[in-house]
N, C-alpha and C positions, 0 to 999 in steps of 0.2 A: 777057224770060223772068223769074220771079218763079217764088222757093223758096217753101217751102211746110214746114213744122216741124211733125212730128208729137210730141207729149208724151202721155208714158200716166204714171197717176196711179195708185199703188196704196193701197189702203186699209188700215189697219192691220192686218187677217185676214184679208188679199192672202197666201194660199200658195204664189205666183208669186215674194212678196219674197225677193230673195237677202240681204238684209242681216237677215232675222229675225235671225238666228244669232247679227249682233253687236249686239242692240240690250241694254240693261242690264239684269241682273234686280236683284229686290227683295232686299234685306238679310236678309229671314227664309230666300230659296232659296237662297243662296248659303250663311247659316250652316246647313241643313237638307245641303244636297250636302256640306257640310265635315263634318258629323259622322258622316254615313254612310261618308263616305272614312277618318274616324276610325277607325271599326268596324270595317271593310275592314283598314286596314292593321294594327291593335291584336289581333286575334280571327282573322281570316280570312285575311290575307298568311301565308304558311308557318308554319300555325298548329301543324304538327308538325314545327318545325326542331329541331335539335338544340342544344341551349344549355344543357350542364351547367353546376350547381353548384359554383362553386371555392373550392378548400380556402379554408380563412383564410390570413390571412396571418401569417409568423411573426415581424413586428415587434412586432404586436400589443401591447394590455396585460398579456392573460392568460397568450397566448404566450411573451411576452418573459422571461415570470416560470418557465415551465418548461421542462427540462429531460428527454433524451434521452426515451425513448418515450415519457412521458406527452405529451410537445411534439406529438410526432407522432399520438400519439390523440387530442389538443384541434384540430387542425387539420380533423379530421372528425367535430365535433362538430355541426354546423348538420345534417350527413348524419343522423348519431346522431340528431338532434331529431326530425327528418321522418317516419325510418322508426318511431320508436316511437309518433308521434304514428300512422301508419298500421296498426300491430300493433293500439292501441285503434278506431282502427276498425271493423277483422278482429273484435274479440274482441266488440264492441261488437253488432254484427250476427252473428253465432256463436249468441250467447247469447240475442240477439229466437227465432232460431228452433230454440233450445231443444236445441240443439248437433247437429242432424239432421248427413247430409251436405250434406242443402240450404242449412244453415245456414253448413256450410264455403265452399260456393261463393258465398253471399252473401258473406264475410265476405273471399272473394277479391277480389269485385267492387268493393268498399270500399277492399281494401287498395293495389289496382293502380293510381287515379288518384293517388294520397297517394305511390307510390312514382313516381309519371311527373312529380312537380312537378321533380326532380332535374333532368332530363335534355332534356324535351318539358315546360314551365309551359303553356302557352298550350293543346296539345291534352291535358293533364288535364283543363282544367276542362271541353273536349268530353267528353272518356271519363267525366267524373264525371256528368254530366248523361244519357251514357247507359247507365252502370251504375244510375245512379237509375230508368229507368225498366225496364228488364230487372228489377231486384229489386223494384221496385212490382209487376209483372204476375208475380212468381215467389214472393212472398213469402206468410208465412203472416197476417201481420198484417195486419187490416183496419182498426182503430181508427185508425191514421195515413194520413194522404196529402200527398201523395206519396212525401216523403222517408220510407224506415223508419228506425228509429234507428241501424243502421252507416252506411246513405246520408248523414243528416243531419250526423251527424262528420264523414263524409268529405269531405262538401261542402263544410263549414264549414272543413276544413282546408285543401281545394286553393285554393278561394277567399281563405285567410288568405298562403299561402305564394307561389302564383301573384301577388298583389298586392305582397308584398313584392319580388319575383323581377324584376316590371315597372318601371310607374309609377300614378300615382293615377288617368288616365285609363282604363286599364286596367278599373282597377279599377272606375269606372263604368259603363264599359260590361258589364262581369262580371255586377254587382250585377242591373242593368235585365236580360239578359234571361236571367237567375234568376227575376226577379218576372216575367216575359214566362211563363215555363215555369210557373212555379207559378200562373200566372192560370187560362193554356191547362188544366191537369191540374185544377185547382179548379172550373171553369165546366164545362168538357166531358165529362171524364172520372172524375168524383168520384161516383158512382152506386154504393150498397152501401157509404160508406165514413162511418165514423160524425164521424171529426175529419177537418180540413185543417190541418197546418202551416204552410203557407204564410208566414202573417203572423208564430211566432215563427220562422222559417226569416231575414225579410227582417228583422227586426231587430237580429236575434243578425248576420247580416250584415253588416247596415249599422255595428253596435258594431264588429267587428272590421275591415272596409275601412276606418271613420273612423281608429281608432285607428293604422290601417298609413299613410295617406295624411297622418294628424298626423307621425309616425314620419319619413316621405318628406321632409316640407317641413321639419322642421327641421334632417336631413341635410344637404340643399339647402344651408340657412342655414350650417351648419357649416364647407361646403366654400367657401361663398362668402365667407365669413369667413379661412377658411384662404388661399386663394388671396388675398384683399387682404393678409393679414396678411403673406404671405411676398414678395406686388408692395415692401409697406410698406417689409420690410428689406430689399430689393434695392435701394431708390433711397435708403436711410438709410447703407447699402454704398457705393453710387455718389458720393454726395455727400460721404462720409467721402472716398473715394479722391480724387475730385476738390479737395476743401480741400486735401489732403495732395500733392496735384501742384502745386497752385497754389504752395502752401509751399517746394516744393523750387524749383519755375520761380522763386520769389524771389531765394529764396535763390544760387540760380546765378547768374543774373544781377545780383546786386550784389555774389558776389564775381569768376566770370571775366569780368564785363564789363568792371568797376571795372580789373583788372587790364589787360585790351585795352589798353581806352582809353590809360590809363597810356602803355602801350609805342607808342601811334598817337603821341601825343602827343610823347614824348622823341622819338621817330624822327624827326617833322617838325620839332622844336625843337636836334636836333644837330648838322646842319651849321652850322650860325648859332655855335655855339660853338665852334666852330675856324676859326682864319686861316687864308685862302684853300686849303677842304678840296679833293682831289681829286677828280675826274669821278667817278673811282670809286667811293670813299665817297659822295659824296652820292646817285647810283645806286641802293646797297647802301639805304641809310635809306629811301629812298622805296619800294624796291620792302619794304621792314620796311613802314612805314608801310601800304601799301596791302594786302597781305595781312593784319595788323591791322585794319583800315576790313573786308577783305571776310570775315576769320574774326567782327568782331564782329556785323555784320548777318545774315550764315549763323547767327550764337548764338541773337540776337533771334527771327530769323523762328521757330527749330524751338521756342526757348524758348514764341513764343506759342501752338504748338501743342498742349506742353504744360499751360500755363495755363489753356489754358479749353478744354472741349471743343467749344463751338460754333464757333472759332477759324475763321476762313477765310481760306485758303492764298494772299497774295498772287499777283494774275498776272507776277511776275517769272517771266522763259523761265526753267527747270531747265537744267544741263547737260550736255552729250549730245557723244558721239566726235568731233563735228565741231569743238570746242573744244579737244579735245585736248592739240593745240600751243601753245596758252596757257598750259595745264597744265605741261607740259611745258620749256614757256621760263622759267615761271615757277621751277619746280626745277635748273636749270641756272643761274640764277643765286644759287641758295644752292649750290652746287658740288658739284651730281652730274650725272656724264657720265651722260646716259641717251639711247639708242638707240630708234628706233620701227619696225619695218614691218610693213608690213599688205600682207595676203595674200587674193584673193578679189577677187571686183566688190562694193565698196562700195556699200551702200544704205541707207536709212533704215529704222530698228527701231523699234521700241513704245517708247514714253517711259522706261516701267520698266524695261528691259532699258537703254536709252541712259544713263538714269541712273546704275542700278546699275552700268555696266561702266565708267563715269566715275568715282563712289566708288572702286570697289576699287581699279583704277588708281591714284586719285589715296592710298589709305589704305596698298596696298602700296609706294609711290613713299615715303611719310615714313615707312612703319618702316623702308628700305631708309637714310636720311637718320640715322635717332634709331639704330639697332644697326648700320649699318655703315659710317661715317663717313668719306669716301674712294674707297669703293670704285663702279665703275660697273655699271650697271644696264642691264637692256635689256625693252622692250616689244614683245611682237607680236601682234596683233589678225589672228584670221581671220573672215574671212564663210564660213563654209561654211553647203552645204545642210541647213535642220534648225535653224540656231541663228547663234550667236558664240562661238568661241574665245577669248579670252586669257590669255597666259605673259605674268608680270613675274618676271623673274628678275633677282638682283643678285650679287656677285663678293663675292670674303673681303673683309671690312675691312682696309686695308693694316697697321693696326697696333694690334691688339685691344685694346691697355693702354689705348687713347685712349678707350674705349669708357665711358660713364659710366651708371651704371641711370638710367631714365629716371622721375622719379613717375607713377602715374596711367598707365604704360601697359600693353598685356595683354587691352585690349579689341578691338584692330584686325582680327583675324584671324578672333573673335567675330562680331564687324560682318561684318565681310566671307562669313562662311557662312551668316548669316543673311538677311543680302540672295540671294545663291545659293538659298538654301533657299524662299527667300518665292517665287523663277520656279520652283521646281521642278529647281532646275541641278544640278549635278556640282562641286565644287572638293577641290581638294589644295594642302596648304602644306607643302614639309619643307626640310630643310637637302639642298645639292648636295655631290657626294662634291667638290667642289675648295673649300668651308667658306662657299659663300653658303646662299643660302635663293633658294625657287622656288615660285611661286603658278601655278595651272594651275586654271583656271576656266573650264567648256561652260555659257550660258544657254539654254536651245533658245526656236526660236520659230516659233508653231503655221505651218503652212503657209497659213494664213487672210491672218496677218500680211503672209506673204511676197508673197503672190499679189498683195495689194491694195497693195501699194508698189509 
């Protein structure tokens, strides 16, 4: 048996073809459909929307310079502009038809597109187009055509203010079918009429569009300038602040490093200086030492964060509640009794929260050390629903004379609300009516969190 392959061949003005649709057009149809879409959306898209005029503003120059109502009657001065410029209109065509009452309702028809630039720009320049021809077919003057002399103001203004009100596109397309209208009324309609304006109608135009759309672009220019200039002093800002961190990150670290070191260094160099020191002591030194070594590398790291901003954050693990008891061991042998329990089904928390409840602990744990010297302490950590709880509370100092001011402290509690505050939490610090002090801190954590552990 043997297939048989039918193929159909369409020829390029195949009506059948389904792919006409996507085959490419020419450069001139594609910019010919762009400009007409131009039209559309510049002229034709909600060409009577409402888009008032807003006041000035009163930072201004001229503003800034005045005071109580005059301030506030400069503020409505562009309004002031437009509508006087529309009264000459009015007066303008009034006075063509020799002050009749016809002459009134021309000098209406004039005055009403000039007062719709305010509010409606885009459907003045329709309504002026057809107050011009209602006062052409109502007027008494025949020696002009189309525009009579209040039409011609008025046109010339909505056309002026309309352009400003937009952009320079706009405004080309305004210009074009003005000379469209005035061709149409010149070629067809001009019978019995001794002049056409037309041609000073499209250059008096074109003077006053060029001059708005010069006006436009060096706006443009200004703002473009403005916006670099203020990008300029934001990274002149930024790289001030960063020299000035760099500065400090030196400075820190050549002096509390210098100093670390220092005490790593005697730590591990002191049992060697006493005959045959005890288990104890030597102990007591190392565990000096190693806190030393692990406060100076905790300096470095956060130091290089501040040094540079591109700085990237070693993958050393951060630490988190499951570490705790190192913590903890570790305080117990600088000589505070401190207590742990934990309440709840323990689970794994967001790094931030593990963190932070690590910090605090660990920053309520040394002022508990530095102001109450003696006395013991206790920790409790709940998992409840919603979050993390914990209380660090600690007891009176047995014997407050012992108590020394500490330099450089006053930050801890600072620290500690500000981490709270970064989750969104709850915390309280106060003194307990028996003469300790008690930290009470809720981090909540989103139920997203919780579900996905």
């Amino acid at each position: 048996m043997t297939e048989t392959t039918q193929t159909h061949t369409t020829r390029p003005d195949d009506p059948d073809d389904s792919y006409e649709v996507y085959r490419p057009r020419s450069p001139e149809f594609r910019a010919a459909v762009g400009a007409l879409r131009g039209l559309r959306e510049d002229l034709f898209h909600e060409a009577f929307a409402y888009r008032p005029l807003p006041r000035k503003e009163r930072g201004g120059r001229v503003l800034g310079r005045l005071k109580g109502r005059r301030r506030e009657y400069a503020a409505w001065s562009r309004h002031a502009m437009v509508g006087a410029a529309g009264v000459l209109a009015m007066l303008i065509g009034w006075a063509d038809a020799q002050g009749s009452g016809l002459g009134l309702l021309i000098g209406l028809l004039a005055l009403a597109p000039v007062l719709l630039t305010l509010v409606r720009p885009v459907g003045a320049f329709w309504l002026s187009l057809a107050g011009t021809t209602v006062v052409a077919v109502i007027g008494t003057t025949y020696t002009e055509w189309p525009w009579l002399p209040g039409s011609f103001a008025a046109h010339l203004i909505v056309l002026t203010v309309v352009a400003i009100r937009t952009r320079p596109r706009t405004a080309a397309w305004m210009w074009m079918l003005t000379a469209a209208y005035g061709f149409v009324a010149e070629t067809v309609f001009s019978w019995g009429h001794y002049f056409t304006n037309v041609a000073p109608m499209l250059v008096f135009s074109a003077l006053l569009l060029l001059a708005v759309t010069v006006w436009h672009i060096r706006r443009q220019a200004e703002e473009k300038v403005t916006a670099q200039q203020t990008v300029t002093a934001h990274e002149r800002s930024r790289r001030t602040l960063l020299e000035e961190r760099t500065t400090i990150a030196r400075e820190l670290h050549d002096v509390v490093a210098h100093h670390m070191s220092v005490v790593a260094i005697q730590a591990e160099a002191a049992p060697y200086r006493v005959e045959n020191p005890p288990p104890e002591l030597e102990k007591a030194f190392a565990t000096i030492r190693e806190n030393a070594v692990a406060a100076l590398t905790e300096l470095r790291r956060v130091l290089g964060v501040v040094r540079a901003e591109d700085y990237e954050v070693p993958d050393a693990p951060q630490p988190t509640l499951a570490e705790l008891d190192g913590l903890l061991g570790n305080v117990r042998e600088a000589g505070l009794e401190v207590e742990k329990t934990v309440t709840g089904a323990v689970r794994e928390l967001p790094q931030g929260v593990e963190l932070s409840a690590y910090r605090i602990v660990q920053e309520a744990l040394s002022n508990t050390l530095r102001h109450a010297p003696g006395a013991g302490a206790r920790v409790e950590i709940g998992y409840v629903l919603g979050g993390l709880g914990l209380r660090i509370v600690n007891g009176a100092p047995p014997n407050p004379s012992l108590i020394k001011p500490s330099p450089g402290a006053g930050h801890g509690i600072t620290g500690m609300r500000e981490r709270v505050g970064m989750l969104n939490g709850e915390m309280t610090a106060e003194p307990t009516p028996a003469g300790g002090y008690e930290v009470t801190v809720f981090l909540p954590v989103p139920a997203a969190s919780e579900s996905g552990t």
